[in-house]
N, CA, C and O atoms as CSV, one atom per row, in Angstrom:
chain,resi,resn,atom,element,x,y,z
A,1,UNK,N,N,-61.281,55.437,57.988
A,1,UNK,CA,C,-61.407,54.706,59.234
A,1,UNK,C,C,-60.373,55.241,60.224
A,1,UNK,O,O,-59.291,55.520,59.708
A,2,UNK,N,N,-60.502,55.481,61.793
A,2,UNK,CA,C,-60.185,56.428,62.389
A,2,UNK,C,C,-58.824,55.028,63.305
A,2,UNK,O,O,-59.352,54.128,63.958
A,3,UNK,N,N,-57.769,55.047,63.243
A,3,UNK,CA,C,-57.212,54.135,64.241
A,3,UNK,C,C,-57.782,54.089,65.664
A,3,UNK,O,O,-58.633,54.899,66.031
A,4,UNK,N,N,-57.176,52.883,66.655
A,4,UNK,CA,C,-57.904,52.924,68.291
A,4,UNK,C,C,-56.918,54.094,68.547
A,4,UNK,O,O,-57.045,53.979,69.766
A,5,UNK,N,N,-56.144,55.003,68.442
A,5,UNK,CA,C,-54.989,55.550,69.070
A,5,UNK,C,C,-56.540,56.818,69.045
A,5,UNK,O,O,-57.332,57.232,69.892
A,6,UNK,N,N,-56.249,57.107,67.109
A,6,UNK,CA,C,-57.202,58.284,67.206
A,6,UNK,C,C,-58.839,58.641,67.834
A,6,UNK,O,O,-59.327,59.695,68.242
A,7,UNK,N,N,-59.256,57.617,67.733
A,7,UNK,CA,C,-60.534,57.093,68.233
A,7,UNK,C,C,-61.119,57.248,69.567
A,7,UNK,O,O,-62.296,57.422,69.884
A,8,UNK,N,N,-59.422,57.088,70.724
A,8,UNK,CA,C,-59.383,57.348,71.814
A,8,UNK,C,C,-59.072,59.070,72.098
A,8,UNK,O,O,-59.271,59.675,73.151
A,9,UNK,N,N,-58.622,59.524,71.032
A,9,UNK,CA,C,-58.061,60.854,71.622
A,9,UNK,C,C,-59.353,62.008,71.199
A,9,UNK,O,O,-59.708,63.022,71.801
A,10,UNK,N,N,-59.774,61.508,70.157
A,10,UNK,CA,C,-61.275,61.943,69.728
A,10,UNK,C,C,-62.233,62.426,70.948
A,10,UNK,O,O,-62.875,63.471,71.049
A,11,UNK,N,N,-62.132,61.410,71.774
A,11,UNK,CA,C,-63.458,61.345,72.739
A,11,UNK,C,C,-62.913,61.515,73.939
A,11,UNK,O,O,-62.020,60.720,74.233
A,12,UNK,N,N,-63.223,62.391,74.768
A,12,UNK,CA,C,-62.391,62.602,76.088
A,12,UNK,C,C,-62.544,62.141,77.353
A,12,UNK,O,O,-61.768,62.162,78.309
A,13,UNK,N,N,-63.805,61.661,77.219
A,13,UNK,CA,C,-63.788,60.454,78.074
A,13,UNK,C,C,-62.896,58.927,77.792
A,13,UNK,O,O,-62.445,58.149,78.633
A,14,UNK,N,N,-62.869,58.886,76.952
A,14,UNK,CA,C,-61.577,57.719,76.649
A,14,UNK,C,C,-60.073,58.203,76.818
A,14,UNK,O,O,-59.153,57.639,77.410
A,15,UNK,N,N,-60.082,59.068,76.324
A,15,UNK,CA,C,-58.688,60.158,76.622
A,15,UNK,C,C,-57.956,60.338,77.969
A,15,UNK,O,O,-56.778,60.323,78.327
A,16,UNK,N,N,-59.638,60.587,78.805
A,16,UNK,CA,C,-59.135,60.730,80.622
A,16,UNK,C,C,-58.982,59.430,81.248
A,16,UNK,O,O,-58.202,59.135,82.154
A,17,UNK,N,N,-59.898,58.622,80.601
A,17,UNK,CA,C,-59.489,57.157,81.017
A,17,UNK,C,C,-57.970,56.072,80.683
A,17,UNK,O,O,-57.429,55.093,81.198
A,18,UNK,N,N,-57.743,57.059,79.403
A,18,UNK,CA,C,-56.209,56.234,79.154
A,18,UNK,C,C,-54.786,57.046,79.803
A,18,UNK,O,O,-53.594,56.767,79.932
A,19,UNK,N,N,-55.659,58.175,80.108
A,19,UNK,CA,C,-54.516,58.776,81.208
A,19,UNK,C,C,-54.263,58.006,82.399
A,19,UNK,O,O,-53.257,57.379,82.730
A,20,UNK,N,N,-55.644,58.216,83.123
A,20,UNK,CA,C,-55.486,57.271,84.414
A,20,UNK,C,C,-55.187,55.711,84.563
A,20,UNK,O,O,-54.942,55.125,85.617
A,21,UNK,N,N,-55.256,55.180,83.318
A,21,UNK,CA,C,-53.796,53.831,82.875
A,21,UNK,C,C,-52.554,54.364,82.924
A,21,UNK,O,O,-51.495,53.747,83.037
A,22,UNK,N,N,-52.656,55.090,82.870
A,22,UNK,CA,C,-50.719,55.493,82.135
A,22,UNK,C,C,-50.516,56.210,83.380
A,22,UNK,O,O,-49.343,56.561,83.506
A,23,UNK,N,N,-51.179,56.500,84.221
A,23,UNK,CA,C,-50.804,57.312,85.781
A,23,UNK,C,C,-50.818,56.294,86.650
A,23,UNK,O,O,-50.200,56.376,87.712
A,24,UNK,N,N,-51.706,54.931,86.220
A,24,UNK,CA,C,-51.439,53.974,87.322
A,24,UNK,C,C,-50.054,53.302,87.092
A,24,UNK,O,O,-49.298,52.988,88.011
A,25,UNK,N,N,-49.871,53.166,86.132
A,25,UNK,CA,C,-48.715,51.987,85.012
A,25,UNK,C,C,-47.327,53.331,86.109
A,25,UNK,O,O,-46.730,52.962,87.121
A,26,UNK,N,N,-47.214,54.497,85.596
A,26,UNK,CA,C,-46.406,54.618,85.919
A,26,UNK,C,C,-45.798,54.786,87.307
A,26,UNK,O,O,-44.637,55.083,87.586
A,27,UNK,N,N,-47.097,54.465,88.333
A,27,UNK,CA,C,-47.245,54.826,90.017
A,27,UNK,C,C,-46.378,53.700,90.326
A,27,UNK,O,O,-45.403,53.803,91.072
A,28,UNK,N,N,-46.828,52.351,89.603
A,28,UNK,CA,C,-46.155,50.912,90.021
A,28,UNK,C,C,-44.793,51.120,89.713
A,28,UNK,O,O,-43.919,50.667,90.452
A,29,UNK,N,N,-44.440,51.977,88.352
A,29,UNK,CA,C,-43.172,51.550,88.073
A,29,UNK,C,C,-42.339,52.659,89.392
A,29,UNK,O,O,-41.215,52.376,89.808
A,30,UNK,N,N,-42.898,53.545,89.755
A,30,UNK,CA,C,-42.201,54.199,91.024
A,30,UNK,C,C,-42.144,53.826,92.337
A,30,UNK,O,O,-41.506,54.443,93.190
A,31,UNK,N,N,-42.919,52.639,92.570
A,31,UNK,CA,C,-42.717,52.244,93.713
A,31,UNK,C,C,-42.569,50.578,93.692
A,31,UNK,O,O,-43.105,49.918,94.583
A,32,UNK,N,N,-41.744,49.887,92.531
A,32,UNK,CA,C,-41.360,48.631,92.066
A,32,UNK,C,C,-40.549,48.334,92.989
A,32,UNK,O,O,-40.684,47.396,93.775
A,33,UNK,N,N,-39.497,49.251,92.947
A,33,UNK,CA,C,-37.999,49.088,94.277
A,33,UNK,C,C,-38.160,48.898,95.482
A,33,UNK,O,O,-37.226,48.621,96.234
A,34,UNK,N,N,-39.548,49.035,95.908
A,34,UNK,CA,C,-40.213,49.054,97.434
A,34,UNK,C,C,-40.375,47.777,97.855
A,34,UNK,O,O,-40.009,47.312,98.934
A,35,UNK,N,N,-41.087,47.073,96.728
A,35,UNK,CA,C,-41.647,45.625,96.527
A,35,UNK,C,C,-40.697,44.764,96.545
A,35,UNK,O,O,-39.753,44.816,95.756
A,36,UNK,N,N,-40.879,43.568,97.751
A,36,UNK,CA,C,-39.728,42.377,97.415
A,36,UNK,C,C,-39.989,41.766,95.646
A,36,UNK,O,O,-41.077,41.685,95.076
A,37,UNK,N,N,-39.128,41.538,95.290
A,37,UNK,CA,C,-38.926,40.296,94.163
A,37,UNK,C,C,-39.891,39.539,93.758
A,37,UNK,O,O,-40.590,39.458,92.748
A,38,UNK,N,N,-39.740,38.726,95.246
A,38,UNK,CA,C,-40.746,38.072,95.034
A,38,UNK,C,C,-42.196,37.918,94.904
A,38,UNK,O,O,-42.865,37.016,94.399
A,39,UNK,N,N,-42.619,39.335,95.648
A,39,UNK,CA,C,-43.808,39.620,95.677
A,39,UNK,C,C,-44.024,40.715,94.384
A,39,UNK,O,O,-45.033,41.418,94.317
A,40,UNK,N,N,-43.644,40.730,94.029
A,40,UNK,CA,C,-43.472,41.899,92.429
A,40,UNK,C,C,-44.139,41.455,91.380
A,40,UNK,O,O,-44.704,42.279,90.660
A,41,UNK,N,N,-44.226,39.681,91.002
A,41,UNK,CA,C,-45.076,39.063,90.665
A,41,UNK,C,C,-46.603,38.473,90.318
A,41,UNK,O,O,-47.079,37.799,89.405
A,42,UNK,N,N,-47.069,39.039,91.437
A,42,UNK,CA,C,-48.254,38.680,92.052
A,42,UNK,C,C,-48.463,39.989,92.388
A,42,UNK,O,O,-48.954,40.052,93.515
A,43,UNK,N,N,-48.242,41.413,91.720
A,43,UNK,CA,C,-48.990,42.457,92.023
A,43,UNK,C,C,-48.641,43.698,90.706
A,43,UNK,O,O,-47.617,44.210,90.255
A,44,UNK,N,N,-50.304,43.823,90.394
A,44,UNK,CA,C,-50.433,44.922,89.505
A,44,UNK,C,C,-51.232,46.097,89.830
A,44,UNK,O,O,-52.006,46.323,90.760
A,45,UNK,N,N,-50.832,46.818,88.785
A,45,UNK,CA,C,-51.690,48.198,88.721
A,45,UNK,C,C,-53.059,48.115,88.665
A,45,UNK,O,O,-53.608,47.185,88.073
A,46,UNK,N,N,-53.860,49.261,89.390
A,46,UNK,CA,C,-55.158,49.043,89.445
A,46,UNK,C,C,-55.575,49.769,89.111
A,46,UNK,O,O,-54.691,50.320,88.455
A,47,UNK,N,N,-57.002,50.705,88.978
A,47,UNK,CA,C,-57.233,52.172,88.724
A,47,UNK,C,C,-57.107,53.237,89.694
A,47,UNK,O,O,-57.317,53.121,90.901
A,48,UNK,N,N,-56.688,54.459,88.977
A,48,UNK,CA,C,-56.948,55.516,90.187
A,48,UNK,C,C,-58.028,56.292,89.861
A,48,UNK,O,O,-58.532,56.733,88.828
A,49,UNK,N,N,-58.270,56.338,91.229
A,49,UNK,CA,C,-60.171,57.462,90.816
A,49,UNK,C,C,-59.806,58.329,92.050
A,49,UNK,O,O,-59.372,57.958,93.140
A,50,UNK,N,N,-60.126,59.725,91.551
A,50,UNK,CA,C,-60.395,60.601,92.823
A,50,UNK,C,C,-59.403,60.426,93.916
A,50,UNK,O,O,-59.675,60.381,95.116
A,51,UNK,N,N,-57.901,60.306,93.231
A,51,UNK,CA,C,-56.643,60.538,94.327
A,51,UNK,C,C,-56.517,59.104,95.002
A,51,UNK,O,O,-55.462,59.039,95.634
A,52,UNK,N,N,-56.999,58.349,95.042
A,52,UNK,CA,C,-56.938,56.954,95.341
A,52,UNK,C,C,-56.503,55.621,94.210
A,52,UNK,O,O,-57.059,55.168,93.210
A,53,UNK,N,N,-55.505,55.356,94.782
A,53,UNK,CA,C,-55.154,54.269,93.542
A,53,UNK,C,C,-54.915,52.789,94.176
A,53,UNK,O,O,-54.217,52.654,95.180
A,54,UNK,N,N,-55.432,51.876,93.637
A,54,UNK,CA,C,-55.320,50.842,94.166
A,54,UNK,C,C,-54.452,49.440,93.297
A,54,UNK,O,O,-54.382,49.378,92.069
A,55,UNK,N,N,-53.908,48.497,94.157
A,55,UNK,CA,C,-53.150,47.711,93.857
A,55,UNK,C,C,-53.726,46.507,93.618
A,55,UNK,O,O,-54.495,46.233,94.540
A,56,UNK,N,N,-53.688,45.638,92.749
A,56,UNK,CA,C,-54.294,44.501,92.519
A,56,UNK,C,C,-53.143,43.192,93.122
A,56,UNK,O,O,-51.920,43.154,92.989
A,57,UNK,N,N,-54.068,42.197,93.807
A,57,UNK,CA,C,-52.836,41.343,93.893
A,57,UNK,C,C,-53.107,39.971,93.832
A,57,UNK,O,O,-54.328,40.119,93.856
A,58,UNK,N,N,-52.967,38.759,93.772
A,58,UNK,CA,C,-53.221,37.611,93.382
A,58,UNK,C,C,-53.633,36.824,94.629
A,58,UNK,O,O,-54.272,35.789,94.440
A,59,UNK,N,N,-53.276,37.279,96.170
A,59,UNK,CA,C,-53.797,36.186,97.250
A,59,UNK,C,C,-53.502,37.049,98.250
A,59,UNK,O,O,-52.661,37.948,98.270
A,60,UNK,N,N,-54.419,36.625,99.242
A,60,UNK,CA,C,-54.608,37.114,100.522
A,60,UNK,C,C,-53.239,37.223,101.366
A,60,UNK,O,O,-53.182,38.020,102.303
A,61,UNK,N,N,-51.970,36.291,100.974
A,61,UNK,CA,C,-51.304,36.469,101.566
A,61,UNK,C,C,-50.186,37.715,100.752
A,61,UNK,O,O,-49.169,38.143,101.298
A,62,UNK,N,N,-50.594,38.071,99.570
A,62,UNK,CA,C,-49.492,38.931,99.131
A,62,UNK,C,C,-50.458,40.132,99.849
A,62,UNK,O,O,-49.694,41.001,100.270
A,63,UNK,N,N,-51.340,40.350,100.027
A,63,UNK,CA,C,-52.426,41.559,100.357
A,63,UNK,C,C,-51.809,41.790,101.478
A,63,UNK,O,O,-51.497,42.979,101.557
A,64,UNK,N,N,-51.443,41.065,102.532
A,64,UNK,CA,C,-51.283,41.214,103.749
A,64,UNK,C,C,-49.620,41.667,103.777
A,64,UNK,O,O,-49.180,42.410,104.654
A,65,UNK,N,N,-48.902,41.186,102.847
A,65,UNK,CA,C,-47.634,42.092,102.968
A,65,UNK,C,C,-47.433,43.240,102.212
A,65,UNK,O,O,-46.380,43.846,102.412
A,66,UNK,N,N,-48.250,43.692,101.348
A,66,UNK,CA,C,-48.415,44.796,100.559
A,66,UNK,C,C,-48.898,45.895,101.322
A,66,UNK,O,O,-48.444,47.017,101.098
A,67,UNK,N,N,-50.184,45.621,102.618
A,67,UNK,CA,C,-50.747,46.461,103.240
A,67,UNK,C,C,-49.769,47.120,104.109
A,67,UNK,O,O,-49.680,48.339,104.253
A,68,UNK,N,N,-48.755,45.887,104.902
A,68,UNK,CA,C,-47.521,46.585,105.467
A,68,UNK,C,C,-46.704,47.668,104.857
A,68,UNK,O,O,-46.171,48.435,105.658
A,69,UNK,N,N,-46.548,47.829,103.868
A,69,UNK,CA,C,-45.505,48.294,102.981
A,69,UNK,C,C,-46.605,49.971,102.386
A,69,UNK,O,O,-46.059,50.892,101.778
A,70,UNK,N,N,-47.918,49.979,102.704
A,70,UNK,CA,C,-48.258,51.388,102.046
A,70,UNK,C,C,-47.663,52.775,102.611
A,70,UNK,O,O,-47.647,53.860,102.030
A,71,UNK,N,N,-47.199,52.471,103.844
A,71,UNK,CA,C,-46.537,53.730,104.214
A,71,UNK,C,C,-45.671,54.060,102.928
A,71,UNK,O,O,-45.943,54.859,102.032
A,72,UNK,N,N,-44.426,53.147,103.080
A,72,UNK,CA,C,-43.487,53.269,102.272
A,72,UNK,C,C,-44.019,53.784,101.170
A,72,UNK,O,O,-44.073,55.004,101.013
A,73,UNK,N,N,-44.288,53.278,100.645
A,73,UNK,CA,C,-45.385,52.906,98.954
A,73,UNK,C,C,-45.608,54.559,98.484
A,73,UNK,O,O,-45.034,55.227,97.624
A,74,UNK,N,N,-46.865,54.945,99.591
A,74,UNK,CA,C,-47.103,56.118,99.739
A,74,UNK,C,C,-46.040,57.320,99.665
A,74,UNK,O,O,-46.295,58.257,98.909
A,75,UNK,N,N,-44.974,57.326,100.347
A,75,UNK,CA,C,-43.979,58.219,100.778
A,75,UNK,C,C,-43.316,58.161,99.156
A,75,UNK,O,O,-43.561,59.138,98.447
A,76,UNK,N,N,-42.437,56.970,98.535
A,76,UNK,CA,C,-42.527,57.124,97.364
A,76,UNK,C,C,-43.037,57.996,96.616
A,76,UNK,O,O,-42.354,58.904,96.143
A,77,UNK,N,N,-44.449,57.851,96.362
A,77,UNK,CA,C,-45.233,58.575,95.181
A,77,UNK,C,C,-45.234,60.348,95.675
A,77,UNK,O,O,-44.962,61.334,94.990
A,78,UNK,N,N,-45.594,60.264,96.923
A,78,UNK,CA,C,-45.767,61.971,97.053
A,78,UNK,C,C,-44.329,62.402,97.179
A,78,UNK,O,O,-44.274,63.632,97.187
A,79,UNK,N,N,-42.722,61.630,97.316
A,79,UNK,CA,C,-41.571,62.625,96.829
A,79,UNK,C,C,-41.526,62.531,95.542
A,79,UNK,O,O,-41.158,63.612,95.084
A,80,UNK,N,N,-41.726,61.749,94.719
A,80,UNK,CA,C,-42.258,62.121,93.119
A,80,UNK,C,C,-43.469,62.559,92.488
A,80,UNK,O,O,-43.898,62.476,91.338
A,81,UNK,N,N,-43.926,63.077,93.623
A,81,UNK,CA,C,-45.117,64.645,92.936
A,81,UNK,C,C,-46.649,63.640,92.405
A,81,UNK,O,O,-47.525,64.172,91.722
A,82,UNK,N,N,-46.732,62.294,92.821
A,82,UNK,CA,C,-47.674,61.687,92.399
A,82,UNK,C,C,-49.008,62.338,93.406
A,82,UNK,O,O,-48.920,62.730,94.569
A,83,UNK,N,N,-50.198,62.297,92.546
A,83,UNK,CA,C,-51.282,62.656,93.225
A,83,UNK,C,C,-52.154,62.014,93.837
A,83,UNK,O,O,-53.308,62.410,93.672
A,84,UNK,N,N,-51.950,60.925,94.663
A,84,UNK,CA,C,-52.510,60.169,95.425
A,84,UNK,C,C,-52.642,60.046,96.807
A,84,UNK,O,O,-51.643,59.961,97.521
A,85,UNK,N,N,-53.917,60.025,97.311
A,85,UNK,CA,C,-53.677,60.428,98.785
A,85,UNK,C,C,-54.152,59.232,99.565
A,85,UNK,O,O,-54.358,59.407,100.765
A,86,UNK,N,N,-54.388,57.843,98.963
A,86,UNK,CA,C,-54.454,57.136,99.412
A,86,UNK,C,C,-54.011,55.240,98.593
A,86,UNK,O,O,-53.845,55.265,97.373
A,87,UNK,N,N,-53.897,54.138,99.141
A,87,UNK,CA,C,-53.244,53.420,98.111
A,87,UNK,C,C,-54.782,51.728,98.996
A,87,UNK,O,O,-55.000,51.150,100.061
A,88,UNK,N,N,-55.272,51.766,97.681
A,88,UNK,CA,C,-55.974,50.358,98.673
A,88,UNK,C,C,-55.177,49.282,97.796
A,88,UNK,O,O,-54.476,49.387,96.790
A,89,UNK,N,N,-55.601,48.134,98.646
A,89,UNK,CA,C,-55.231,47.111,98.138
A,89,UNK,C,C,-56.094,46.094,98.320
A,89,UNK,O,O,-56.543,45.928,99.454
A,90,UNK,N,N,-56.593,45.004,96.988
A,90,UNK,CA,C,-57.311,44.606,96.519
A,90,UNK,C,C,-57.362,42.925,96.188
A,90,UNK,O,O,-56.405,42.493,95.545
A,91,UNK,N,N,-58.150,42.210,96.487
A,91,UNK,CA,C,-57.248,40.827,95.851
A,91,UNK,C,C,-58.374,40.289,95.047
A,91,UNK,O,O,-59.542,40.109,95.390
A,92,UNK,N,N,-57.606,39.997,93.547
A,92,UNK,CA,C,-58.258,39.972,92.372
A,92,UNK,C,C,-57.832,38.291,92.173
A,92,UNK,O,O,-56.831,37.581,92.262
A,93,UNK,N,N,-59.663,38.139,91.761
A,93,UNK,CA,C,-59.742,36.890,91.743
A,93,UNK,C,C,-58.918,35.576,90.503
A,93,UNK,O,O,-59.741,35.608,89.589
A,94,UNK,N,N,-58.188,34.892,90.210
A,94,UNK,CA,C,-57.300,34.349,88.995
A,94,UNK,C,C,-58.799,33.848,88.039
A,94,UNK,O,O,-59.866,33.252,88.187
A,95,UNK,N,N,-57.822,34.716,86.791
A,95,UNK,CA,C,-59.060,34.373,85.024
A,95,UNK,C,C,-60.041,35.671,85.002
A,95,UNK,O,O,-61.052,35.771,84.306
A,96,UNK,N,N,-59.553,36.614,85.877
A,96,UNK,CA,C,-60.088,37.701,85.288
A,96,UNK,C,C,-59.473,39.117,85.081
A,96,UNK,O,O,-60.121,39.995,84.513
């Protein structure tokens, strides 16, 4: 019986898909310091597809200060060589 680790590395479509987790996971953790405190809470990683990565966030009002902040956000990721050329932001509904 093959573990989920091996199972995933087997098939490369699962492989490219657990990359682009681990490229979003680590986009947030590079641009955490950007984010107030308080709003750090109420916002996660989303997927990236095709140079676009998007931010998940819990309410219309964190959306609206997150959208302020993509310059920054942005500038972040491309002086650390991230490949994203654009950042949306998203508001994900609570229980899913």
């Amino acid at each position: 019986m093959l573990s989920l680790e091996q199972a995933v590395d087997a098939a490369p479509s699962l492989a490219a898909l657990q990359q682009r987790i681990r490229d979003s996971q680590r986009y947030l953790e590079l641009v955490k310091h950007q984010i107030p405190a308080s709003l750090r809470p109420h916002v996660q990683a989303g997927p990236v597809q095709d140079g676009e990565w998007c931010l998940l966030v819990t309410s219309a009002a964190a959306s609206s200060k997150l959208r302020q902040m993509i310059p920054a956000l942005q500038q972040v990721l491309t002086q650390n060589g991230a490949q994203v050329s654009a950042i949306r932001i998203k508001v994900q509904a609570r229980g899913r």
